[in-house]
C-alpha positions as CSV (number, residue, x, y, z in Angstrom):
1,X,47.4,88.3,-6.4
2,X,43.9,88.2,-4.9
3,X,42.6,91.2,-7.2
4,X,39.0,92.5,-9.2
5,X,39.1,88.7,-11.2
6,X,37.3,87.6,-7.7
7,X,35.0,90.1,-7.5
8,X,31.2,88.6,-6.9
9,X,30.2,89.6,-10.2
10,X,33.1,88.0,-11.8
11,X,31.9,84.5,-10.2
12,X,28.6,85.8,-11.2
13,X,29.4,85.9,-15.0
14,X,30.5,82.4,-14.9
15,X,28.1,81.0,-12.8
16,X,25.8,80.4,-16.2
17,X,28.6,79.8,-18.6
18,X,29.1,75.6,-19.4
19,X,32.0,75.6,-17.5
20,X,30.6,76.8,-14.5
21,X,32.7,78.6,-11.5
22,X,35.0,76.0,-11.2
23,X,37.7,77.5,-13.3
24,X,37.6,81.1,-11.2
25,X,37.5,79.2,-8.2
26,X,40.9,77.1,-9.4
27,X,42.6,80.2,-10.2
28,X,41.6,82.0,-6.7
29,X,42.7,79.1,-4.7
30,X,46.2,79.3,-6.0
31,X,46.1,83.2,-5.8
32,X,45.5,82.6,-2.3
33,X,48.0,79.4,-2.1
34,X,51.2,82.1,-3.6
35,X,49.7,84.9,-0.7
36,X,50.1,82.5,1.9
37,X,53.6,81.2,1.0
38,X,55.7,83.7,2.5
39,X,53.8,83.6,6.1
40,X,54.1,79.5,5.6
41,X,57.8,79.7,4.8
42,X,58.0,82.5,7.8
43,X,56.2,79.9,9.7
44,X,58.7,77.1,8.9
45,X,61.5,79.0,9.5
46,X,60.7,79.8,13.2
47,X,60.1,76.5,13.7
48,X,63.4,75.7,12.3
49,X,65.1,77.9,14.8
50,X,63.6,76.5,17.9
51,X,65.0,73.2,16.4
52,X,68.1,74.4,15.6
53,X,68.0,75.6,19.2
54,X,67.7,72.2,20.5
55,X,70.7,71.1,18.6
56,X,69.7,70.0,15.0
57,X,70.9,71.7,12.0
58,X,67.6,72.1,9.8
59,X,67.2,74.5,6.8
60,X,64.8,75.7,3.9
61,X,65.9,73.4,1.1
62,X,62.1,74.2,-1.0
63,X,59.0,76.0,-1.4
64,X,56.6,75.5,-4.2
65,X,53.0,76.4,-5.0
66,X,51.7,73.9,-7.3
67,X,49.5,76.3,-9.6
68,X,45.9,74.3,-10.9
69,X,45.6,72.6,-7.4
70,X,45.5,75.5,-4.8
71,X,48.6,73.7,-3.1
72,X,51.8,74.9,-1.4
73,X,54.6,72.8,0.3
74,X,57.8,74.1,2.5
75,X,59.9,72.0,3.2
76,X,62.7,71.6,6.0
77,X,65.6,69.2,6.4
78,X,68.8,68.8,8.7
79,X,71.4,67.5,5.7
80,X,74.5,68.1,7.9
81,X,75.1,64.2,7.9
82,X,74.7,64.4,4.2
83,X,72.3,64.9,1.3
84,X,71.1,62.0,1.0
85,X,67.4,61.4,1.9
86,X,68.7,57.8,4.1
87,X,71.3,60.7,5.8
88,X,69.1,63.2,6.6
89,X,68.6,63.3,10.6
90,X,65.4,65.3,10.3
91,X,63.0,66.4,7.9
92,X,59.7,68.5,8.1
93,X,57.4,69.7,5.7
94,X,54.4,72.9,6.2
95,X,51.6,71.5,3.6
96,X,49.0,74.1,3.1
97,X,45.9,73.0,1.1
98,X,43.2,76.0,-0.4
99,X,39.7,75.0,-1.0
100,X,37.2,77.7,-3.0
101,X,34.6,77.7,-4.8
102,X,31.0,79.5,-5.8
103,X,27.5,77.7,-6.3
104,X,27.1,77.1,-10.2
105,X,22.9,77.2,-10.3
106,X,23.0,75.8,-14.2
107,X,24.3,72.4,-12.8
108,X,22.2,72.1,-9.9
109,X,17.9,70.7,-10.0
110,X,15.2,73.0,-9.0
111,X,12.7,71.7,-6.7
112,X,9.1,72.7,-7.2
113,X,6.5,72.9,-4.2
């Protein structure tokens, strides 16, 4: 849930702690990763039908976020041949991939004039 945690002056407070932003930024990218999931799987399941529509026979068989890496993977498969990966007739997968982060001044060098 994208909630007050991301609020400016949450990154703020962290921006001068020894570990940095980084952390915050981890934890908002797979806040945003579990938002997006259900438009992805939406998404994938459209698709699906317009396949489906040309004759295959494809169907949700997963959908993960993988929390710590901002990651989220749907994935589609026709299985009617069997469930076998080497049976399969077609497979698709939606990878979505969240990026976020917030400038950590106590690790970067000032420059002087």
């Amino acid at each position: 849930m994208i909630d007050h945690r991301f609020r400016p002056s949450e990154f703020d407070k962290y921006r001068e702690s020894s570990t940095g932003t980084s952390g915050l930024a981890t934890e908002l990218q797979d806040a945003i990763a579990r938002e997006a999931m259900p438009a992805l799987v939406r998404l994938g399941r459209e698709i699906a039908e317009q396949l489906n529509a040309l004759g295959h026979s494809v169907r949700l068989v997963e959908h993960v976020v993988d929390s710590g890496h901002g990651t989220a993977e749907v994935t589609f498969v026709d299985d009617s041949s069997g469930a076998s990966r080497e049976s399969q007739k077609l497979r698709f997968n939606l990878d979505l991939t969240v990026s976020a982060g917030y400038p950590d001044y106590s690790n970067s060098t000032q420059h002087s004039e």
